[in-house]
C-alpha positions in Angstrom: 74.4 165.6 94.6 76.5 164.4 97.1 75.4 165.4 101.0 76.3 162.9 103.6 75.8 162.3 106.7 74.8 163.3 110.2 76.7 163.7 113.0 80.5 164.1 114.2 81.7 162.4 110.7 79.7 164.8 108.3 77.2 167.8 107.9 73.3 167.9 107.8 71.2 169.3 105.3 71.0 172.5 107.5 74.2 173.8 107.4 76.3 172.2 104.5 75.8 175.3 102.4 77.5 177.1 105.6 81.0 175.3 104.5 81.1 177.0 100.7 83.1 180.4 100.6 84.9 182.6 98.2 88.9 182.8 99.2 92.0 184.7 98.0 94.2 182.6 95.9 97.1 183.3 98.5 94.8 182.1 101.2 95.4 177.8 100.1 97.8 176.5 100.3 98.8 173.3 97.7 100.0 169.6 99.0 100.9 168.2 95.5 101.7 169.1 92.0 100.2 169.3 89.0 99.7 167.5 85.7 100.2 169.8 82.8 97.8 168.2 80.3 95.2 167.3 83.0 95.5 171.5 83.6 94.7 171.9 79.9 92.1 169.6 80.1 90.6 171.2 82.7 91.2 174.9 81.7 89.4 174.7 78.4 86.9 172.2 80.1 85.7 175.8 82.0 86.2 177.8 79.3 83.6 176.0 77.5 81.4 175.7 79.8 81.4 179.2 81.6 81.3 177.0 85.5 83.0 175.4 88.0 81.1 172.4 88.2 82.2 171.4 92.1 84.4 173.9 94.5 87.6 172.7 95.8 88.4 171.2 98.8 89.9 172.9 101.8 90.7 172.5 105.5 91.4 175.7 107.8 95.4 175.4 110.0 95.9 177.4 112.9 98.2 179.3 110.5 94.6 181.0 109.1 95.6 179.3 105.3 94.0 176.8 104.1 95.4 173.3 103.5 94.1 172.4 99.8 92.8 168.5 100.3 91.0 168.0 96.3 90.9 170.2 93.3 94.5 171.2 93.1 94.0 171.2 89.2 90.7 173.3 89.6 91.9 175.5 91.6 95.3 176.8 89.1 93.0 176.5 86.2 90.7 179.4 88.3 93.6 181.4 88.7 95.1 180.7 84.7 91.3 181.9 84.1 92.0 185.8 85.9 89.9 184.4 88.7 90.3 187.1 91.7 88.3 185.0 94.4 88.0 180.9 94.4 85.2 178.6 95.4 85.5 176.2 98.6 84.2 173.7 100.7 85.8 174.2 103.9 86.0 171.1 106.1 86.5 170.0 109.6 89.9 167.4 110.1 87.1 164.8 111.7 84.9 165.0 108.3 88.1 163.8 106.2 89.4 160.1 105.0 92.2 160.3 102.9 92.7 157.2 100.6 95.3 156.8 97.4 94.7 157.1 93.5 96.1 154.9 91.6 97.8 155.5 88.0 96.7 153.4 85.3 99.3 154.3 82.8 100.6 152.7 79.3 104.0 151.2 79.4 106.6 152.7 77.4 110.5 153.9 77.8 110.0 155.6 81.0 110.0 152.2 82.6 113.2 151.0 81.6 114.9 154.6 83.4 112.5 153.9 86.4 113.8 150.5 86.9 117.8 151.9 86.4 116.9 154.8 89.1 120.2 154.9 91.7 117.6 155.7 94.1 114.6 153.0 93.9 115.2 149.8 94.3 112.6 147.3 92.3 111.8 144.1 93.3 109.6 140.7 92.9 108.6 140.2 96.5 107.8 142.3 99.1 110.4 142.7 101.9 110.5 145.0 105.2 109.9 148.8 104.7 107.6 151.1 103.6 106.5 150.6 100.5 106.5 153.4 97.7 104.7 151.1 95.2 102.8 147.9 94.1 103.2 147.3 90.4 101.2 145.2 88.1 101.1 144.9 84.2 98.9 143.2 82.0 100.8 139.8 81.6 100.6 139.4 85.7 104.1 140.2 86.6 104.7 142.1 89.9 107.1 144.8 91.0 107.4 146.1 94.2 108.9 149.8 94.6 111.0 151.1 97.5 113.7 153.7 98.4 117.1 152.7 98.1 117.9 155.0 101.2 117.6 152.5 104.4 115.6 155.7 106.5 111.8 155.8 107.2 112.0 159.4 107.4 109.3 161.0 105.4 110.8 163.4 103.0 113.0 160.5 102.0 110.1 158.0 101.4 108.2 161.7 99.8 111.2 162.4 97.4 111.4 158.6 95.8 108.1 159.0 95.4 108.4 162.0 93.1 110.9 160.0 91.1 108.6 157.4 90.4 105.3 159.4 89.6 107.4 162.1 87.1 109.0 159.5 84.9 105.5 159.2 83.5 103.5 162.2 84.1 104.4 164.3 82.0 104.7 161.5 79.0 101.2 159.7 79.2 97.6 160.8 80.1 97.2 159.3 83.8 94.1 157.5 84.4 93.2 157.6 88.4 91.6 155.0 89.7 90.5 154.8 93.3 92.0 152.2 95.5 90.1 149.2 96.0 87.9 149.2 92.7 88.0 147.0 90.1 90.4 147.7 86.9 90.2 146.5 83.9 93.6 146.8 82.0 94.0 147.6 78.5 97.0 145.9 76.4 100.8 147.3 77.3 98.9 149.0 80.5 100.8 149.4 83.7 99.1 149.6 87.3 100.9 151.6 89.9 99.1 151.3 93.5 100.1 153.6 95.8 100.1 153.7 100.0 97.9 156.1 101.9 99.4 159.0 103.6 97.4 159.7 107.1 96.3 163.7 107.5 98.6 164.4 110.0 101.5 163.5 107.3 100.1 165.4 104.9 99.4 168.5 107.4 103.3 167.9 107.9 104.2 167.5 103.6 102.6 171.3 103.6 104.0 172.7 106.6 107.4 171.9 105.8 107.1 173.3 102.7 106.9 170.3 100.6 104.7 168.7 97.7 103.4 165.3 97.2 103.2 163.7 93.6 100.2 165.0 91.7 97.4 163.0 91.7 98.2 160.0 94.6 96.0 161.5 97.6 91.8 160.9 97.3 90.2 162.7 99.9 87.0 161.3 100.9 84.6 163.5 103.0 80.8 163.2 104.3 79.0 166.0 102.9 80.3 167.1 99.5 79.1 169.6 97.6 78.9 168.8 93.8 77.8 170.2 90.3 77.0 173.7 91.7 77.9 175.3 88.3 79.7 178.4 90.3 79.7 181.3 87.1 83.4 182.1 85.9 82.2 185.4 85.9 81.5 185.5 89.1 85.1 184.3 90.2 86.6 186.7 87.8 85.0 190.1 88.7 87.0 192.2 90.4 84.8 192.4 93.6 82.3 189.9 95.2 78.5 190.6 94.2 77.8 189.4 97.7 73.6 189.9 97.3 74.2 187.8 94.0 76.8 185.2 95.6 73.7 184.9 98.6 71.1 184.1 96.5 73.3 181.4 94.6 73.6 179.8 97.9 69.9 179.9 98.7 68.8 178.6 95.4 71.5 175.7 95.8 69.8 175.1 99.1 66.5 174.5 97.9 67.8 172.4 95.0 70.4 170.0 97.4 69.5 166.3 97.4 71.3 163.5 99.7 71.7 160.3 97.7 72.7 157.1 100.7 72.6 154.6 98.1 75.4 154.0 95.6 75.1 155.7 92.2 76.4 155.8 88.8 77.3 159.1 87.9 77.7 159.9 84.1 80.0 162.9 83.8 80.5 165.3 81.3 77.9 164.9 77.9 78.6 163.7 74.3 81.8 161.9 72.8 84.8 161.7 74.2 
């Protein structure tokens, strides 16, 4: 279980359970898209197993939504699923990092009409500008990624980006990997590494009515709740057993434990 820290950066043992709620669907509001085949995954992944293993993440606006920081994937699979009410952790802005994910992909066609994209300009050294990405395959060559548009603006650096993340998406399973580990890459792999976005960018992606590529943003936060096992049935019923929703949280309570030490964590059971 994953409950860190005291102080201004996280929760304490005392109140973390405080931050888990039951929202409306219409209450969150998304930052990025979606992978269809990581939705499938994850939709029969809870049909199987009857749970939501760990609650989305959320942040409250002074618009009264809720800005969804993880579990955009989790959350539409709830809702594909008849859920009328979704589990969240709701977080304070001083509790968040954000960091990148990056895409481990395979190689394939999709590269060739990346590379001829009027809008991106690819090249082998990195030059002045914000980059959009840092790409590596398995034989060592680099690329580096920008906008052909001269502008910083946002939304123009936001819409290459899109260009870039859906020639692949939607062809190839995309393996995340979190920036800064260690990847090992299999034969006719690609590595794109991607630039992190602060949370007052983001804030403005979602405001604006705007989207960011799915899967690029990692949110890190002190004091996440994990494998809760929230009943689908629960979700799904057409009004909130509150007695029953209480004692959940009591019993997950008593059974919290704060790990400060880093772990492995094997997830999921039997062959892949």
């Amino acid at each position: 279980m994953s409950q860190v820290i005291q102080g201004s950066r996280g929760v304490t043992d005392n109140d973390v359970m405080t931050t888990l709620t039951l929202l409306p669907s219409e209450a969150l509001l998304f930052h990025e898209t979606y992978e269809q085949k990581r939705l499938n995954r994850v939709c029969q992944s809870m049909l199987e197993e009857g749970v939501i293993r760990n609650p989305a993440l959320a942040m409250k606006l002074p618009s009264g939504k809720y800005l969804l920081l993880d579990g955009a994937h989790r959350v539409m699979a709830m809702k594909e699923l008849g859920c009328k009410r979704l589990a969240v952790q709701v977080v304070r802005d001083e509790w968040v990092r954000l960091s990148a994910w990056n895409h481990l992909v395979p190689k394939g066609e999709w590269w060739k009409s990346l590379c001829c994209d009027p809008s991106i300009i690819c090249v082998e050294m990195r030059r002045e500008g914000r980059l959009l990405a840092y790409v590596k395959d398995t034989e060592g060559r680099e690329v580096f990624l920008y906008p052909r548009a001269r502008d910083q603006r946002l939304i123009t650096h936001l819409t290459a980006w899109h260009r870039i993340v859906s020639q692949y998406q939607h062809e190839c399973i995309v393996q995340r990997v979190a920036d800064g580990d260690a990847t090992r890459m299999g034969e006719g792999q690609i590595l794109f590494s991607y630039p992190k976005y602060t949370l007052d960018e983001l804030k403005w992606v979602v405001e604006n009515g705007h989207l960011m590529p799915a899967g690029v943003t990692r949110t890190v936060v002190n004091g996440r709740l994990l494998n809760l096992n929230i009943s689908l049935d629960l979700l799904q019923a057409e009004s909130v057993d509150q007695r029953r929703w209480e004692q959940l949280q009591a019993s997950w309570a008593r059974r919290l434990r704060l790990y400060t030490e880093p772990v492995y964590i094997c997830e999921g059971g039997g062959i892949d």
